[in-house]
C-alpha positions in Angstrom: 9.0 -50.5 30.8 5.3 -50.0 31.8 3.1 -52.8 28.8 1.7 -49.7 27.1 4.7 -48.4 26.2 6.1 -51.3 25.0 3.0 -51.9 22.8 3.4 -48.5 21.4 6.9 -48.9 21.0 7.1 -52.2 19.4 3.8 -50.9 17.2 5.9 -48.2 15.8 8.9 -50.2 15.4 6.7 -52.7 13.1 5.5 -49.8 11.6 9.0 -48.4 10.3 10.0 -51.7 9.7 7.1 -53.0 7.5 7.4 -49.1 5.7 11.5 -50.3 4.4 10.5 -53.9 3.6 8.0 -52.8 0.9 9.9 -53.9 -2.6 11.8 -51.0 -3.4 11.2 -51.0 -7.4 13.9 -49.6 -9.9 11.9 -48.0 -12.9 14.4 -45.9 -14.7 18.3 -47.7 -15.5 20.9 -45.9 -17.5 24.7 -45.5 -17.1 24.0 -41.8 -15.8 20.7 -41.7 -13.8 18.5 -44.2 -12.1 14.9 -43.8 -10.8 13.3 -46.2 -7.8 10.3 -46.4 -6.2 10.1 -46.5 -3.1 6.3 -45.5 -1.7 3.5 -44.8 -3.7 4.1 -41.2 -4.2 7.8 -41.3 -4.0 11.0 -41.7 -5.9 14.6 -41.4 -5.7 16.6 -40.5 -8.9 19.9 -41.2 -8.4 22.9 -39.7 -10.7 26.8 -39.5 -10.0 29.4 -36.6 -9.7 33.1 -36.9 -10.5 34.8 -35.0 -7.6 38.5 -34.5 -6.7 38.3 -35.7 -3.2 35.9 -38.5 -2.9 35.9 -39.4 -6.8 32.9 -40.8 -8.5 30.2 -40.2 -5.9 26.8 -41.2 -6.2 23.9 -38.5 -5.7 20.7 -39.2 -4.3 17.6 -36.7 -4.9 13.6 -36.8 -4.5 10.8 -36.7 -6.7 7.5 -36.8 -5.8 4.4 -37.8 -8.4 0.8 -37.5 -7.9 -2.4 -37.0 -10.1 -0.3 -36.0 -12.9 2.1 -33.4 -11.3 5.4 -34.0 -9.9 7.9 -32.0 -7.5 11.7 -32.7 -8.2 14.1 -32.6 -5.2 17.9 -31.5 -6.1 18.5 -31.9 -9.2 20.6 -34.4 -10.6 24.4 -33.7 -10.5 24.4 -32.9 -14.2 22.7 -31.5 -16.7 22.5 -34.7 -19.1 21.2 -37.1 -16.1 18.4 -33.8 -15.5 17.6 -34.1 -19.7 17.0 -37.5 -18.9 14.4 -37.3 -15.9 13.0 -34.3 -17.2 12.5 -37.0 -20.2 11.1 -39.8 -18.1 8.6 -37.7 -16.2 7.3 -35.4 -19.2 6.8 -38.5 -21.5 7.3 -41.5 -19.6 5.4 -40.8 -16.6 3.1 -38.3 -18.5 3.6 -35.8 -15.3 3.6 -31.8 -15.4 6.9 -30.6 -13.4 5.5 -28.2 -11.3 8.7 -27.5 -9.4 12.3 -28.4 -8.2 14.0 -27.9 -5.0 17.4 -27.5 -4.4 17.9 -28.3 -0.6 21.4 -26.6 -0.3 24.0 -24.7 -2.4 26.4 -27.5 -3.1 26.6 -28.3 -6.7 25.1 -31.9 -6.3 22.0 -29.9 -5.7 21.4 -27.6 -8.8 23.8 -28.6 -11.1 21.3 -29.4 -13.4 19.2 -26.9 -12.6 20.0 -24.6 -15.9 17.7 -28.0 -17.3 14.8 -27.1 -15.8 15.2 -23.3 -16.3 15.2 -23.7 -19.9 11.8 -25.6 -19.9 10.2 -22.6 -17.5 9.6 -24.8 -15.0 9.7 -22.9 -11.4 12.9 -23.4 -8.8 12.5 -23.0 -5.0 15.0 -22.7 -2.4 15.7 -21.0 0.8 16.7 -17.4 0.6 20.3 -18.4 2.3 20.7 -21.5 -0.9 20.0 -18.6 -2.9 22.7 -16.1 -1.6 25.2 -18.7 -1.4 24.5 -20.5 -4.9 24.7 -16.8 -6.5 28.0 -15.5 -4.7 29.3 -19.2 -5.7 28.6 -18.7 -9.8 26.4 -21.8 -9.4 23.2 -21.9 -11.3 20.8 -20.6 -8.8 17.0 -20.9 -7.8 14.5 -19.1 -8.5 11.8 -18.3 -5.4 12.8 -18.3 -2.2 11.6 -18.9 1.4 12.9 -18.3 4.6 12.2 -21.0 7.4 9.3 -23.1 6.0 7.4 -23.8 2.5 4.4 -26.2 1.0 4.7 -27.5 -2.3 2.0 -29.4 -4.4 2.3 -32.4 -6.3 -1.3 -32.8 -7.3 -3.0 -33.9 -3.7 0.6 -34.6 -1.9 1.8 -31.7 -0.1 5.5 -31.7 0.8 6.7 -29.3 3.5 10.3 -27.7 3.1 11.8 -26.6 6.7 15.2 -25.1 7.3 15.6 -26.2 11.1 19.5 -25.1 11.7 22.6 -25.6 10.3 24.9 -29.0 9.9 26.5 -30.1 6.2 26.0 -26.1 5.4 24.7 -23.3 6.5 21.6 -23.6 4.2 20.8 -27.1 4.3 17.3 -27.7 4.9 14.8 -31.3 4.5 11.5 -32.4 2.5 9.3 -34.0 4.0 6.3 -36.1 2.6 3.4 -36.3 4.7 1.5 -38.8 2.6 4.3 -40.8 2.4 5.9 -40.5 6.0 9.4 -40.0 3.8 11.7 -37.3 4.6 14.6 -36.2 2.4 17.5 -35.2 4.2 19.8 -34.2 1.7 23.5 -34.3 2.5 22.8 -33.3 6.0 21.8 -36.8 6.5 24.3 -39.8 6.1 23.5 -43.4 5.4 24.6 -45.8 7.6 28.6 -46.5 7.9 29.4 -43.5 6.6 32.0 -41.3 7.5 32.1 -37.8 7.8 32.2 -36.6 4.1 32.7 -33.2 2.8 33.1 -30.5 5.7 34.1 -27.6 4.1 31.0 -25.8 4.8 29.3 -27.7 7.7 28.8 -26.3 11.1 29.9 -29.4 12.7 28.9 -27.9 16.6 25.3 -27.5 15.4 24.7 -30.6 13.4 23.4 -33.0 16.3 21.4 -30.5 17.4 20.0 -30.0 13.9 19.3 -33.5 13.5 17.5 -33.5 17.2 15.0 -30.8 15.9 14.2 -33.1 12.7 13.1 -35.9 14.6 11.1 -34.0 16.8 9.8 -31.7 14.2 8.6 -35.2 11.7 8.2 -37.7 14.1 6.3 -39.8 11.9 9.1 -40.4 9.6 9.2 -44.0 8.4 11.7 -44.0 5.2 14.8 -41.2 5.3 16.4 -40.7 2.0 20.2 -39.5 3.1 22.2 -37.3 0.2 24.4 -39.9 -0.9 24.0 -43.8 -0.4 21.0 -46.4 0.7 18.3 -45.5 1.9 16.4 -46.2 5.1 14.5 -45.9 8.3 14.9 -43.6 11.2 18.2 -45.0 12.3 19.7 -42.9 9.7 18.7 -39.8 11.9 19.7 -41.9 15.3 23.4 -42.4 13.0 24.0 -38.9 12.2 23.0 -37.6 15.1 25.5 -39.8 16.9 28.3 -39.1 14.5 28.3 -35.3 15.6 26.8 -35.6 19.1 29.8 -34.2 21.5 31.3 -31.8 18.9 28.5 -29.4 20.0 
């Protein structure tokens, strides 16, 4: 490897690394929901669903805070863990919700979302999470958006992008400029995990899907995966491995 490269490599790497070794900071504790910072404009709540398959499964989602506004990321998988961070940012963190984002139909996404409906605040999702979430009697989003959309959270500008199919048809990720965090929903797995729920992924396209994210944000530093710990870029390199060769 030619020394410039390596510099640059090994720069990056330090970068990604130094971007997970800041203290992540847990804010928010309750038997249903917790809240941790992990960068200074972002969060992850984190709420559990009983399911039949996997049993009690914990739920990771995004929000985003900045100048007094904040952008929620799938809701929490409930709608008494959603009173409670609709609780915590309102009077707690003194924030206007200006919006939340369910990332794909499944019910880990909005099922809360009836929460934030009742307290007008605005829902966003693709036009696909939208169809899907409606023919599924799930509560169901608001606005919708077909391949990309920008979100505000005071100065912090999130960008939404649907870039193919994986977990579902639908899914698609949020990324944080400011931050260099993407939220990959369920589409992305922490590391160790196995396959999870496939009864609505396109398994052939996932890789490929995954592929198009890292090219699309390649100055991700911190990757928030549906379900489980976060962490850096390997998360992408891990899911795109899991599914490389079923395309």
């Amino acid at each position: 490897m030619k020394p410039f490269a390596f510099i640059t490599l090994l720069f990056f790497t330090i970068q990604h690394h130094s971007a997970l070794s800041q203290e992540i900071e847990l804010v928010y504790n309750s038997e249903t929901l917790q809240i941790e910072q992990i960068s200074p404009n972002t969060f992850v709540h984190i709420s559990y669903l009983n399911t039949d398959d996997f049993g009690k499964v914990s739920c990771n989602g995004m929000i985003v805070i900045n100048d007094g506004e904040a952008l929620v990321f799938d809701t929490p998988a409930n709608e008494e863990a959603s009173a409670e961070l609709l609780d915590w940012l309102e009077n707690d963190q003194q924030t206007s919700v200006k919006g939340v984002v369910a990332t794909h139909f499944h019910w880990d996404c909005l099922g809360g979302l009836n929460e934030f409906h009742a307290k007008g605040i605005p829902s966003y999702a693709s036009y696909k999470t939208i169809k899907l979430a409606k023919t599924a009697g799930y509560p169901t989003p608001e606005n919708g958006f077909k391949k990309k959309m920008k979100l505000q959270a005071g100065t912090t500008t999130v960008i939404n992008k649907f870039l193919g199919e994986g977990h579902t048809k639908d899914n698609f990720v949020a990324y944080v400029s400011s931050d260099h965090v993407l939220f990959g929903g369920c589409m992305i797995k922490e590391l160790g995990a196995g396959n999870g729920y496939l009864g609505d992924a396109n398994v052939a396209a996932w890789s490929s899907t995954v592929r198009k994210v890292k090219t699309t944000f390649p100055e991700t530093a911190i990757v928030i995966p549906g379900h489980g710990k976060i962490g850096g870029i390997e998360l992408l390199d891990y899911t795109e491995e899991m599914f490389r060769g079923k395309d």
